[in-house]
C-alpha positions in Angstrom: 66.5 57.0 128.6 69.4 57.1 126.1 71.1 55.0 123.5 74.6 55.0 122.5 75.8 53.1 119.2 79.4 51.8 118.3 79.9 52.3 114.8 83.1 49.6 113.6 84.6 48.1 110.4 82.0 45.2 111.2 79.0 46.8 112.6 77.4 48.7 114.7 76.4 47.9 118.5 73.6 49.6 120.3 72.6 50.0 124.1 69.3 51.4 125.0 70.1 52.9 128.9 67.8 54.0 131.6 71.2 55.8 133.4 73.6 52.9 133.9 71.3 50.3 133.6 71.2 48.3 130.0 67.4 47.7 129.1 68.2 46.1 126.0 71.1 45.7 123.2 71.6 44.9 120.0 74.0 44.5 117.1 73.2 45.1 113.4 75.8 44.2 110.6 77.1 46.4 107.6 78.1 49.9 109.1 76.4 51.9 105.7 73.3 51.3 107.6 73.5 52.8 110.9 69.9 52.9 112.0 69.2 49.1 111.8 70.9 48.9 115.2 68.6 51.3 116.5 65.7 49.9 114.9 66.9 46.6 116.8 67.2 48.1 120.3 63.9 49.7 119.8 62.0 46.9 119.7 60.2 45.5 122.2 57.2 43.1 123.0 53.9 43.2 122.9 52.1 45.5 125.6 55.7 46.7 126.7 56.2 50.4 127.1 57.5 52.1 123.4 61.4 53.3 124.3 60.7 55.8 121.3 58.5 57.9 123.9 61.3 58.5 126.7 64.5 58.2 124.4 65.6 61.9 124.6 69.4 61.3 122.6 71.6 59.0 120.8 75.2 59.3 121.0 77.3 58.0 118.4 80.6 56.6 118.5 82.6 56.9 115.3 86.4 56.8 116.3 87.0 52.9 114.8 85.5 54.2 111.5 87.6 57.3 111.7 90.8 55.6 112.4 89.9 52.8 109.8 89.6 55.5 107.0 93.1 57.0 108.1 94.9 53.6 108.0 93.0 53.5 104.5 95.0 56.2 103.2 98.0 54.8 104.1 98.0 51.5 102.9 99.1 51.0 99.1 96.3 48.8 97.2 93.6 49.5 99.8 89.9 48.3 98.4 87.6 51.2 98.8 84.7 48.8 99.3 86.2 47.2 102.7 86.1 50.8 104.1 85.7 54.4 103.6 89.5 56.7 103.0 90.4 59.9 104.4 91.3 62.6 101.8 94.6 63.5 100.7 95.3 67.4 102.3 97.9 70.3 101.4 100.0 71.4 104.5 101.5 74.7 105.0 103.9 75.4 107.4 104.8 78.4 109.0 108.1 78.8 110.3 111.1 81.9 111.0 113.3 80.9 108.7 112.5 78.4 105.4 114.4 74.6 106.5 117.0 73.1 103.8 116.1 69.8 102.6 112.9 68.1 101.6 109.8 69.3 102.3 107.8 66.0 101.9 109.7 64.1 104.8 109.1 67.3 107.3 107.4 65.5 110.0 108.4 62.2 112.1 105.3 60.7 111.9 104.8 58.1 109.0 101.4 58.2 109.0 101.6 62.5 109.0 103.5 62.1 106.0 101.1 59.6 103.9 98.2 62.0 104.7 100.2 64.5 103.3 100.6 65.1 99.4 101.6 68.6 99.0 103.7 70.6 101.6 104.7 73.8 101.7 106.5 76.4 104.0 106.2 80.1 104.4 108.3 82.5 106.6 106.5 84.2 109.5 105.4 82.9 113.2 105.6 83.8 116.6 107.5 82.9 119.8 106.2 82.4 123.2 105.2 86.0 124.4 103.3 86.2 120.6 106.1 88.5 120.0 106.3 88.3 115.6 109.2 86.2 115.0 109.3 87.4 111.1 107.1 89.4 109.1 104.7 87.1 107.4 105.2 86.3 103.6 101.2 86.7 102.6 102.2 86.3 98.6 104.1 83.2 99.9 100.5 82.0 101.5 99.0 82.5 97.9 101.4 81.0 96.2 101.5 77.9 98.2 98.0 77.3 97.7 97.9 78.1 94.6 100.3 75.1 93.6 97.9 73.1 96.2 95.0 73.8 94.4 97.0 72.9 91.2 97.6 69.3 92.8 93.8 68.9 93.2 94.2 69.0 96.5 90.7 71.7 98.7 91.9 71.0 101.9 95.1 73.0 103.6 96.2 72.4 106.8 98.0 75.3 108.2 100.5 75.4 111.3 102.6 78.1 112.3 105.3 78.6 115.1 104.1 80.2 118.3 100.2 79.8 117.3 99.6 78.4 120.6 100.1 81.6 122.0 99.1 84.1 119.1 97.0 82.9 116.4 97.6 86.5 114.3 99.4 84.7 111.6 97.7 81.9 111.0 94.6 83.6 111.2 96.1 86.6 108.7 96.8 83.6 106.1 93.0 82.2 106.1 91.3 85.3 106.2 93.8 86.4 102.4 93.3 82.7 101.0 89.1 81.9 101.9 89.1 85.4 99.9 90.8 84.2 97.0 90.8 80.9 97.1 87.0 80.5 98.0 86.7 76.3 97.4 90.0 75.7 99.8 89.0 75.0 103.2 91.4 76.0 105.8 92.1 74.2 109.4 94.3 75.8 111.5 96.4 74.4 114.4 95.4 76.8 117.0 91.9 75.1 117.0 92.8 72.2 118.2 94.9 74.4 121.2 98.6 72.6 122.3 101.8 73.5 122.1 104.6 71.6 120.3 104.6 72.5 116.4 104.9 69.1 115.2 102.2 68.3 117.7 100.2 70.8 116.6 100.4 70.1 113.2 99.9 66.3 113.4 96.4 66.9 115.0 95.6 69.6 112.6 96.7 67.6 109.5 94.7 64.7 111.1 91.5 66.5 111.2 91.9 67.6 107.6 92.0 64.5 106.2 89.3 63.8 108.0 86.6 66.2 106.8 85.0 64.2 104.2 84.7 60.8 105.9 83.1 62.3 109.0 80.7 64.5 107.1 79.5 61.5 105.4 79.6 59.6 108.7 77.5 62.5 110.6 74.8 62.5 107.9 74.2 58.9 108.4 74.1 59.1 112.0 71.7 62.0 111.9 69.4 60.5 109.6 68.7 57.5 111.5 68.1 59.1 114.4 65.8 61.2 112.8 64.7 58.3 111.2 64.0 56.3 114.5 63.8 59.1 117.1 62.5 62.3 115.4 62.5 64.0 119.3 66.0 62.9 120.3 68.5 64.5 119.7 71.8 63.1 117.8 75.4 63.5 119.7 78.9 62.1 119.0 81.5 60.7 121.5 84.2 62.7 122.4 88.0 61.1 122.9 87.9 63.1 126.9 84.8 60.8 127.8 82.1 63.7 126.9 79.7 63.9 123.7 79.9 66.8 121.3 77.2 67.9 118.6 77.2 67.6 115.2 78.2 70.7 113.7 81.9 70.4 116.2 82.8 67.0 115.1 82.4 68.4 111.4 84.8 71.1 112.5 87.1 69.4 114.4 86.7 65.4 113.1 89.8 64.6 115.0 88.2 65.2 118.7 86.2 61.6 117.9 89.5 59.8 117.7 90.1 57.4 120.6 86.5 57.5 122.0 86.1 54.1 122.2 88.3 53.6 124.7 87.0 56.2 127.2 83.4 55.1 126.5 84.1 51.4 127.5 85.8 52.5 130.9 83.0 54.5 131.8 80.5 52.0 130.8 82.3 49.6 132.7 82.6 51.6 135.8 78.9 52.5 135.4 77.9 49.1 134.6 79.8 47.9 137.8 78.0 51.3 140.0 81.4 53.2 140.8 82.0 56.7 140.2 85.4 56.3 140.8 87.5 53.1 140.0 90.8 51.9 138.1 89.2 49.7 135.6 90.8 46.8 133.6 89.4 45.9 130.2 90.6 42.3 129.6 90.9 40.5 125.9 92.3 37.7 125.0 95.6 39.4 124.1 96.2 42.9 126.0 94.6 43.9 129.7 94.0 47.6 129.6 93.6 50.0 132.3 92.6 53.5 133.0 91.0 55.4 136.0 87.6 56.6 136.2 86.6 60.2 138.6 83.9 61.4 139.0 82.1 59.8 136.0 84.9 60.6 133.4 88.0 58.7 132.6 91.1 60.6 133.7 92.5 62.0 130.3 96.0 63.7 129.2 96.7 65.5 126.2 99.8 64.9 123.7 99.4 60.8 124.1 100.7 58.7 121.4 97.5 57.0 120.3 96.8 53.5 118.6 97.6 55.1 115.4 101.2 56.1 116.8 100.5 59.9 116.2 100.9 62.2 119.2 97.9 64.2 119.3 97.2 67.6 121.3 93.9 66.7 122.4 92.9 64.9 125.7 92.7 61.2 125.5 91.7 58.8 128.2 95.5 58.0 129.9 95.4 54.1 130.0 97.8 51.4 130.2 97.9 49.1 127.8 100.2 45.5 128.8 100.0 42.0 126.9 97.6 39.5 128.4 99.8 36.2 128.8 101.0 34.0 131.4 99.6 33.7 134.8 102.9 35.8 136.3 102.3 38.2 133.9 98.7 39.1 134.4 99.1 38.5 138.1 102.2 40.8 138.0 99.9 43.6 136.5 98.0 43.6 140.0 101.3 43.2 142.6 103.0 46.1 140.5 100.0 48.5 140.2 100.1 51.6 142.7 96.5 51.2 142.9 93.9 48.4 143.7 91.9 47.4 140.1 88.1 48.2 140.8 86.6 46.6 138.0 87.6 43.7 136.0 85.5 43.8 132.7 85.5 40.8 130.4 85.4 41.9 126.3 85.7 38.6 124.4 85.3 35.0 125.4 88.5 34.1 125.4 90.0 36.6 127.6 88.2 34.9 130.9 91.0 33.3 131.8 92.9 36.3 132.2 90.3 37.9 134.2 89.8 35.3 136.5 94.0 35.5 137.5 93.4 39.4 137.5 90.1 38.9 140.0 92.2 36.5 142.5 95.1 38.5 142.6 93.2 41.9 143.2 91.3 42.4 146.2 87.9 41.1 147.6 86.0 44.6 146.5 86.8 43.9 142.9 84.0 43.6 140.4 83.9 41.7 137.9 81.6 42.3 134.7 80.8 40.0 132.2 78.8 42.8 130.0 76.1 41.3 127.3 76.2 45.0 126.1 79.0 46.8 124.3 80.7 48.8 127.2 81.5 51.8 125.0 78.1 52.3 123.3 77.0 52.0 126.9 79.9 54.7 127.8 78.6 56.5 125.0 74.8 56.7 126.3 76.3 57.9 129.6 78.5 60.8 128.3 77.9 64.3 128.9 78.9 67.2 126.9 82.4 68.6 127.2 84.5 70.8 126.2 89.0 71.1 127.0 91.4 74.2 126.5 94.6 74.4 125.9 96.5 77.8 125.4 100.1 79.3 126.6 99.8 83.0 127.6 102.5 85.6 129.1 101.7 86.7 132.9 103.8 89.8 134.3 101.6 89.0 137.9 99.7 86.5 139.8 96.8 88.4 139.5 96.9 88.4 135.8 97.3 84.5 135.9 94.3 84.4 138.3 91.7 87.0 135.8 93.0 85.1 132.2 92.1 81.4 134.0 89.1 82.5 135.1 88.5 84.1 131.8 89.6 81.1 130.0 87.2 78.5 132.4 84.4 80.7 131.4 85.4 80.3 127.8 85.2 76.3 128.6 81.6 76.5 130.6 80.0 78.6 127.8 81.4 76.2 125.1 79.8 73.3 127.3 76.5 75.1 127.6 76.3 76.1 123.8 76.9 72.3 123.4 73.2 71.5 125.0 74.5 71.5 128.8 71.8 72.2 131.8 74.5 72.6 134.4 78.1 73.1 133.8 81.0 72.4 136.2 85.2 72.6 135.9 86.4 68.8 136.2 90.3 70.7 136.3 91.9 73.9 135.8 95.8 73.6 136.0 98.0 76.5 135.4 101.5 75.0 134.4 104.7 77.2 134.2 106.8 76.8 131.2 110.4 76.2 132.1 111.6 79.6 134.0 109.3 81.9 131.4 106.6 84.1 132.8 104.2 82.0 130.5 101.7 79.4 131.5 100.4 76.7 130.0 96.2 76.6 130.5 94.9 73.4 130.3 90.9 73.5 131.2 88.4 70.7 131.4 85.1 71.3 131.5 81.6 69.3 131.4 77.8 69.2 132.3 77.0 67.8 135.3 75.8 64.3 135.3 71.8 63.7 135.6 71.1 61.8 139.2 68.9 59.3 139.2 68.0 56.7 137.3 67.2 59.1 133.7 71.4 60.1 133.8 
């Protein structure tokens, strides 16, 4: 059996699962102590087997706490108490030629710029082929954080043209400033994989802000398991649907955005005993939907999240439409190019638009009025995972066909050093870019679910 738990701004909900099946659930108020909902789904009656003897993990889901903390930040006047704040970071930029005009207002995104209290911009970078655009000003990289460390700012965020495809310069830049500047910590774009620089950086500036909260979220999680479940072992969902370990989600915070929302269509779809369906997840204001293969929820990279930042990592690809009138929720189903599987009900007052979603859809539909928090049941059911995302210059097919198959292996070992028994590749999709001998590699890999009831 497993046990996921939802971590949000007003609690945290538990599922203890034997596979898709909910044995019990629970809810526990106040988020600072995690491990009373898993004290609460633990219990059980009298003479009734102890859960604590078959549990083998708990999976965490963080993202609403991680995306609270960024919102935090951003909001003049916020009161600590209501919530923990993602840090202030440093960003340094590295680009062919220096821009004219301010540096502060260098990205689109709002949010991007509140994270952001210092920013500064070097000369260097590549282009597509990872041919050296311009040399690489390594006094610049000193001197920028330098004046970062002066600001009181330990956390840089570093992005530089063409990393996607040749990571020399950013990686030239951290291995100068972790040598003098030992109490900086360094993220760097090309660890989060994509493309577009703004992109890029937006994800990268992202996770750094996010170091501190998750740290403090991760020892929290761990020490109630521990706590609870000294044999099981302690996992965090994944925004792609899978579950990542500790020490990657203290790495790379910023791949536990957006789980939620991937965790409650698979626990919906698992709850309802499809491996494959388009599910709707109704409330009383917005029907959201998103497809389910294979066990995971179909997922796309550079989606604008909830947050409104465009992200490089893979994120479930749902629709999201206002729940209103009975035209409008009926229109959802008429208009859809494919049949709505599963209906699932989140909040009382969204039954109503269910029930107009569950006539106009057809006679297989399920619908699911769950007792249990769908994505803390998601959560239980998740598998580790692992995505790539690189560009790379190919003179040959053959040379395509040796660096994908290089790069899948990449993605199965990652998923077996995350815990994996059996790994498999959900897609491997070679994309040209424009008329370029370049490809974009975008790999998706994960263990293979558990059969039987013990998934």
């Amino acid at each position: 059996m497993r046990i996921g738990v939802r971590l949000d701004t007003t609690g945290a909900h538990a599922v203890l699962a034997n596979g898709p099946r909910v044995v019990t659930a629970a809810f526990a108020p106040h988020t600072e102590h995690p491990g009373e909902a898993l004290a609460a789904v633990l219990r059980t009656p009298p003479g009734a087997d102890r859960p604590q003897d078959t549990v083998d993990s708990v999976t965490w889901d963080v993202s609403a706490l991680l995306a609270a903390s960024l919102t935090a930040l951003a909001t003049p006047g916020h009161d600590a108490r209501k919530g923990p704040v993602a840090g202030p970071v440093a960003a340094l930029r590295v680009v062919p030629r220096r821009p004219h005009g301010s540096p502060r207002a260098a990205h689109p995104s709002s949010l991007v710029t509140s994270l952001v209290t210092w920013r500064g911009t070097i000369t260097g970078g590549h282009d597509l082929f990872g041919a050296e655009l311009a040399p690489l000003d390594v006094q610049a990289a000193r001197d920028c954080a330098r004046s970062a460390e002066a600001a009181g700012l330990t956390t840089l965020a570093i992005t530089a043209t063409g990393a996607g495809a040749c990571a020399d310069h950013e990686q030239a830049i951290a291995a100068q400033l972790l040598e003098g500047f030992p109490n900086l910590r360094l993220c760097l774009s090309h660890q989060a994989g994509g493309v577009g620089l703004l992109e890029r950086e937006a994800t990268i500036v992202v996770n750094a802000a996010l170091l501190d909260i998750a740290d403090h979220l991760i020892d929290q999680c761990e020490q109630a398991t521990a706590h609870a479940l000294p044999k099981a072992s302690c996992w965090f969902a994944s925004g792609d649907g899978g579950r990542i370990p500790a020490k990657r989600l203290r790495w790379l915070p910023v791949l536990g955005l957006a789980a939620s929302t991937a965790a409650a269509l698979m626990g919906a779809a698992a709850l309802a005993g499809r491996r494959r369906a388009l599910v709707a997840l109704v409330t009383a204001s917005t029907i959201t939907t998103g497809r389910i293969d294979d066990d995971l929820p179909h997922v796309e990279p550079d989606r604008h999240n909830p947050l409104d930042i465009q992200l490089t990592l893979p994120q479930a690809a749902i629709a999201a439409h206002p729940a209103g009138p009975a035209t409008t929720d009926t229109w959802l189903v008429d208009h859809n190019p494919q049949p709505i599987d599963v209906v699932a009900v989140l909040d009382e007052d969204a039954a109503v638009h269910a029930q107009r979603l569950l006539q106009a859809a057809s006679r297989a539909t399920t619908l699911l009025r769950p007792q249990a928090d769908l994505a803390a049941l998601g959560a239980a059911c998740s598998e580790p995972s692992a995505w790539l995302d690189l560009l790379v210059p190919v003179s040959a097919p053959e040379e395509l066909e040796r660096i994908q198959s290089q790069a899948e292996q990449r993605a199965l070992t990652q998923v077996a050093t995350g815990g994996a028994q059996s790994e498999r590749i959900v897609s491997s999709v070679a994309s040209p870019v424009g008329y370029l001998s370049i490809y974009r590699l975008q790999i998706r890999a994960a263990a293979r679910a558990r059969t039987g009831t013990g998934r």
